[in-house]
N, CA, C and O atoms as a GROMACS GRO file, in nm:
protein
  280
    1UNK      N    1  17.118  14.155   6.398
    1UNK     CA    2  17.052  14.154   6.526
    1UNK      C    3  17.047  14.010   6.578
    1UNK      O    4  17.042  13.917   6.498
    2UNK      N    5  17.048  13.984   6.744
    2UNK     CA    6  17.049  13.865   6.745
    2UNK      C    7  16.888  13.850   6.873
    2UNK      O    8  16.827  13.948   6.917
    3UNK      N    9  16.865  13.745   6.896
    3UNK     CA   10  16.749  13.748   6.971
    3UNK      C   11  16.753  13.657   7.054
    3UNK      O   12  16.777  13.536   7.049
    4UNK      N   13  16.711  13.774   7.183
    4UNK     CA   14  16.724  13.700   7.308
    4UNK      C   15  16.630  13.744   7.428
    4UNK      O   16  16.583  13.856   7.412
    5UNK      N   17  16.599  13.690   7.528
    5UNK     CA   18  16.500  13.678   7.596
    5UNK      C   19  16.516  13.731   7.726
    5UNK      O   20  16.592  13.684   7.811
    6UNK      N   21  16.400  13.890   7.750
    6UNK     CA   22  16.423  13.898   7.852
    6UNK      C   23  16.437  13.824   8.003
    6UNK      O   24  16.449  13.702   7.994
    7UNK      N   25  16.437  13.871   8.130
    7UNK     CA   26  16.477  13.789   8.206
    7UNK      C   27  16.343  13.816   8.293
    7UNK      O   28  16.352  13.910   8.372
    8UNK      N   29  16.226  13.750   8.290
    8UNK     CA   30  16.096  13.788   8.309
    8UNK      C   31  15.984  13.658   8.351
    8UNK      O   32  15.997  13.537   8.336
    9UNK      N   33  15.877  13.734   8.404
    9UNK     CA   34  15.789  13.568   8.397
    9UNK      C   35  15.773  13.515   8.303
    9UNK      O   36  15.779  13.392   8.300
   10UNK      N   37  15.739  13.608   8.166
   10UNK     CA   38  15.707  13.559   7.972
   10UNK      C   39  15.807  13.545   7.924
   10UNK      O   40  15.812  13.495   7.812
   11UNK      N   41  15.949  13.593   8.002
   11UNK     CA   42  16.043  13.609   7.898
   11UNK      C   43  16.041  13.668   7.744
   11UNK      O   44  16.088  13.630   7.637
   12UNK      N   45  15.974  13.764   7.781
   12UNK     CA   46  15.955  13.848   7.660
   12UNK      C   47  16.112  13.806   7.521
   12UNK      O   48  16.225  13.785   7.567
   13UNK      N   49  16.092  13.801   7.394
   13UNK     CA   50  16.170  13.779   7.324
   13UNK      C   51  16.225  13.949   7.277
   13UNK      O   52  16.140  14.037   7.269
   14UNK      N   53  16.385  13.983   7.247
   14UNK     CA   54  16.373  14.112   7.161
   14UNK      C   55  16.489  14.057   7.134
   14UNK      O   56  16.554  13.957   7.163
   15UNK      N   57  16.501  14.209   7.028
   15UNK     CA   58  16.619  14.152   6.927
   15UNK      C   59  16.726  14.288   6.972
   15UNK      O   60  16.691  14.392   7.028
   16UNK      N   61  16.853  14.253   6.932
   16UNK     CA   62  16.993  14.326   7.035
   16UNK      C   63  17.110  14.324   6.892
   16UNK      O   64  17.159  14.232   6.827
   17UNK      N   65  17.122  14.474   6.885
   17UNK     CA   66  17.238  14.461   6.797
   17UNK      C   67  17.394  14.429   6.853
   17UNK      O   68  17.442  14.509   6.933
   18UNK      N   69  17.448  14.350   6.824
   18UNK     CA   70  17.555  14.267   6.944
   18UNK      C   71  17.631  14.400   6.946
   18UNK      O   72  17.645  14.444   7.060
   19UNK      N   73  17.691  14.486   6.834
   19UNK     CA   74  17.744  14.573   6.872
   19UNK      C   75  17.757  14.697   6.968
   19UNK      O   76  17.844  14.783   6.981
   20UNK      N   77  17.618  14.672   7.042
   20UNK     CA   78  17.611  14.761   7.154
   20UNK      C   79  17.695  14.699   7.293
   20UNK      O   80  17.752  14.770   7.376
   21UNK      N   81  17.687  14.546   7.297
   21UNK     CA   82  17.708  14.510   7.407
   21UNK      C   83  17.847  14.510   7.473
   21UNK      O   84  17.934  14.423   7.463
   22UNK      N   85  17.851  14.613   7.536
   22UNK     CA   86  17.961  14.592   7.607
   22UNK      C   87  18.061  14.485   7.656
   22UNK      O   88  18.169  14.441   7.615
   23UNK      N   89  17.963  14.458   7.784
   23UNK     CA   90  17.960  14.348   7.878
   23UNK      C   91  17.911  14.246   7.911
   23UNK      O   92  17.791  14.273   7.903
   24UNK      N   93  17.918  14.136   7.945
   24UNK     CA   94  17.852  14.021   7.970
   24UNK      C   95  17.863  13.928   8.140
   24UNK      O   96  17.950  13.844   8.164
   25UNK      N   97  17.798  13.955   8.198
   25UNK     CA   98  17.829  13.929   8.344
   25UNK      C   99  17.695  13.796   8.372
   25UNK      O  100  17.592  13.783   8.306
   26UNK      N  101  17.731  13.733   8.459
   26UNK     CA  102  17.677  13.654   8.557
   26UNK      C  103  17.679  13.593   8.672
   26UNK      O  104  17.732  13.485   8.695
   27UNK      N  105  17.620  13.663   8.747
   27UNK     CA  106  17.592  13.690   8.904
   27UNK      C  107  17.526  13.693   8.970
   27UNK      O  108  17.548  13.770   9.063
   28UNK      N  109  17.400  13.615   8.973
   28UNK     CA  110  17.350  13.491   8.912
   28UNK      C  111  17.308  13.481   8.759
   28UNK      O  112  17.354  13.416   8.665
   29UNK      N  113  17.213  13.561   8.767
   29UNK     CA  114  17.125  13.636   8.628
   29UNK      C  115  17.233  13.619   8.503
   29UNK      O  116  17.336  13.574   8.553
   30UNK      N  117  17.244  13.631   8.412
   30UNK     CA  118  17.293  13.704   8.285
   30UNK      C  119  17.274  13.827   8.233
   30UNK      O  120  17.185  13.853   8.152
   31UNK      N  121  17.366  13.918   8.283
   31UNK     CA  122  17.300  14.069   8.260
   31UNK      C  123  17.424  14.134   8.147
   31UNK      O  124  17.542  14.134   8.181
   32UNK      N  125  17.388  14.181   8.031
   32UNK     CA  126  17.412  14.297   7.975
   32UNK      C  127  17.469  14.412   7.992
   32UNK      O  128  17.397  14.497   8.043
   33UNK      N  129  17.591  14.447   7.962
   33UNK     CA  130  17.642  14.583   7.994
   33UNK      C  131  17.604  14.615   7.887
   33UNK      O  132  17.603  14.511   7.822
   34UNK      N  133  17.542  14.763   7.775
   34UNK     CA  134  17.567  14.818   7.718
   34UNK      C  135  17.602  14.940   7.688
   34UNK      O  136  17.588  15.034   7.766
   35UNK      N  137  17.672  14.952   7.527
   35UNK     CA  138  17.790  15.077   7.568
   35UNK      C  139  17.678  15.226   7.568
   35UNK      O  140  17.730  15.334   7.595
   36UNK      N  141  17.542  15.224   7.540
   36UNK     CA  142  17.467  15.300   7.620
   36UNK      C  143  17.489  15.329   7.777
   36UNK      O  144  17.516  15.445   7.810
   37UNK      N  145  17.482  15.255   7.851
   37UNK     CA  146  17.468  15.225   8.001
   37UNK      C  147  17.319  15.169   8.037
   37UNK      O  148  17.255  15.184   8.141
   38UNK      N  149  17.297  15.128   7.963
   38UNK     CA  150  17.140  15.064   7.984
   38UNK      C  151  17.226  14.918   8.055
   38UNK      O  152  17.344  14.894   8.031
   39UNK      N  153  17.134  14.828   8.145
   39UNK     CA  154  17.211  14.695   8.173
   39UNK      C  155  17.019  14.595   8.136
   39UNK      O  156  16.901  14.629   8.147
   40UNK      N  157  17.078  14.495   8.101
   40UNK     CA  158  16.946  14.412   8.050
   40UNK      C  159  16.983  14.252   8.111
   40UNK      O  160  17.088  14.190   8.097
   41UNK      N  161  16.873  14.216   8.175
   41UNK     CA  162  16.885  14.089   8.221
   41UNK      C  163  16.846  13.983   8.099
   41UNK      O  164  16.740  13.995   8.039
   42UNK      N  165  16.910  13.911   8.078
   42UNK     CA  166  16.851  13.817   8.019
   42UNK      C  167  16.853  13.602   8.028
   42UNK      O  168  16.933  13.519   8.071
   43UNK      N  169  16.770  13.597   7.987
   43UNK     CA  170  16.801  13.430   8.036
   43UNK      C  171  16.834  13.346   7.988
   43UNK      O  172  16.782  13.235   8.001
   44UNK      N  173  16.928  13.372   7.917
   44UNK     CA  174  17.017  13.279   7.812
   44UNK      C  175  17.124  13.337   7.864
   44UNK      O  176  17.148  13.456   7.888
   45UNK      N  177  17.232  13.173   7.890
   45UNK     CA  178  17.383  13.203   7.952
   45UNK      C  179  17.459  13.295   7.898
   45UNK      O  180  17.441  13.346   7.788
   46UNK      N  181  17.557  13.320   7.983
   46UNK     CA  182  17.663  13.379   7.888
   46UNK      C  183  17.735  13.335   7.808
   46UNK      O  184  17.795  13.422   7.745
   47UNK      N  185  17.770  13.180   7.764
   47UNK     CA  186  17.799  13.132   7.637
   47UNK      C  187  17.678  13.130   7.527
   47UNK      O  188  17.709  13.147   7.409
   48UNK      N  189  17.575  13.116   7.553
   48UNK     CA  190  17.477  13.119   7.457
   48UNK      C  191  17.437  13.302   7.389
   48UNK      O  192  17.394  13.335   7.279
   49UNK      N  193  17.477  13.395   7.524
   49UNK     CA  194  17.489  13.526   7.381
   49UNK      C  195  17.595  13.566   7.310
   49UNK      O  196  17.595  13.644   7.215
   50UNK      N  197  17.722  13.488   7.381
   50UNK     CA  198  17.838  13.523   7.304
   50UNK      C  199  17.854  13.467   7.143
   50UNK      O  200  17.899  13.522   7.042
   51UNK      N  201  17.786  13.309   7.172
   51UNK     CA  202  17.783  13.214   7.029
   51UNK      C  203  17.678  13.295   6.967
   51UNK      O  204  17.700  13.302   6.846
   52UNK      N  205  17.573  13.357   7.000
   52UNK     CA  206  17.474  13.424   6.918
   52UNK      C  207  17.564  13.545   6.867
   52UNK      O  208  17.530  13.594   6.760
   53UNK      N  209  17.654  13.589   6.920
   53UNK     CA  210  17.716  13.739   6.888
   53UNK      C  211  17.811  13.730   6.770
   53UNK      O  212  17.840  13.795   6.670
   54UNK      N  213  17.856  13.575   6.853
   54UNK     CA  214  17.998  13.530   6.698
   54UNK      C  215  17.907  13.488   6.592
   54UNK      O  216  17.943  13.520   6.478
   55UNK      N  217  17.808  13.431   6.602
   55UNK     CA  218  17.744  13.395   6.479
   55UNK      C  219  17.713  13.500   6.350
   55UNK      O  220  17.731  13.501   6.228
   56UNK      N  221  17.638  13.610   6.483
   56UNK     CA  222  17.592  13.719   6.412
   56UNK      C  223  17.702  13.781   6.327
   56UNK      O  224  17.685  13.791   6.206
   57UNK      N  225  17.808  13.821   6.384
   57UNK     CA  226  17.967  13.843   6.346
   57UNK      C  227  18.028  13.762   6.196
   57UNK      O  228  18.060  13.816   6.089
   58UNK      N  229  18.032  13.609   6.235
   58UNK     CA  230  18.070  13.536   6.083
   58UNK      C  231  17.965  13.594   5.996
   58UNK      O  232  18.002  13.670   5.907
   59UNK      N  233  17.819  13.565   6.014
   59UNK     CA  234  17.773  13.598   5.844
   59UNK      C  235  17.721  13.716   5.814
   59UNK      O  236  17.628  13.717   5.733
   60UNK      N  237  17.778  13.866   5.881
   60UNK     CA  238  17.800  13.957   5.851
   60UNK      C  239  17.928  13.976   5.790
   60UNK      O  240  17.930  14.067   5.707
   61UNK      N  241  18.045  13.908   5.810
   61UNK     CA  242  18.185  13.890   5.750
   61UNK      C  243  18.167  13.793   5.616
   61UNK      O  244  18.240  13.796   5.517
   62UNK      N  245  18.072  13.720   5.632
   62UNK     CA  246  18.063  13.608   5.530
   62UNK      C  247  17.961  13.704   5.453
   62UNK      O  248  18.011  13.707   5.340
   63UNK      N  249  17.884  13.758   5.451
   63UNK     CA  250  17.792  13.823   5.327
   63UNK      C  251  17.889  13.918   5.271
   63UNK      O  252  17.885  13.927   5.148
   64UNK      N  253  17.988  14.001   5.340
   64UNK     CA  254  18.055  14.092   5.309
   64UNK      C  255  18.130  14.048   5.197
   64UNK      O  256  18.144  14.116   5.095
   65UNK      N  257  18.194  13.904   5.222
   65UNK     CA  258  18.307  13.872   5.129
   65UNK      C  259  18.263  13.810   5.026
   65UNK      O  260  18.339  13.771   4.937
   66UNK      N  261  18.139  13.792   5.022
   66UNK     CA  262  18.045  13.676   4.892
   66UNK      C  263  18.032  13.885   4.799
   66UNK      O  264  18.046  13.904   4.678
   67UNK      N  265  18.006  13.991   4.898
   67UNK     CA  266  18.048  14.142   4.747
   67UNK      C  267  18.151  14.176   4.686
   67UNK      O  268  18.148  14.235   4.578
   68UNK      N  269  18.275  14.138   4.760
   68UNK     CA  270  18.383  14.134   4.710
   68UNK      C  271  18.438  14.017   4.606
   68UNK      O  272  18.524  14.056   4.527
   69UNK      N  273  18.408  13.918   4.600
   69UNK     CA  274  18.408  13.828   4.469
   69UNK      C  275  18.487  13.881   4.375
   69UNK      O  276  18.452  13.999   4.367
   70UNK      N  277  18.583  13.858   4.291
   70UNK     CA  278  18.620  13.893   4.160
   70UNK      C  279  18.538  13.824   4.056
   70UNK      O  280  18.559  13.845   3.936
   0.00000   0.00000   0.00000
């Protein structure tokens, strides 16, 4: 899961399994496609959820390969 902030007066914080996300648009906002059809504003750029998405991505690939070990 990665965590990111709605697009709000508090900016509420939640957490987003990257694998839902479709899409990534900005127009002004940073909004969310997901492959639900839900769309979510949020206020972190669109390079900042993509690097949160690849991150999330490597050390799910990286825990995977530390079980495979010989």
């Amino acid at each position: 899961m990665i965590r990111l902030h709605k697009l709000s007066h508090d900016r509420e914080p939640f957490h987003l399994n990257p694998d839902l996300i479709a899409t990534v648009d900005a127009h002004p906002d940073t909004m969310l496609h997901l492959t639900t059809g839900a769309r979510i504003a949020v206020a972190e750029t669109v390079d900042e959820v993509v690097a949160k998405a690849h991150d999330w991505r490597v050390q799910i690939a990286a825990g995977a390969l530390r079980l495979v070990k010989p």
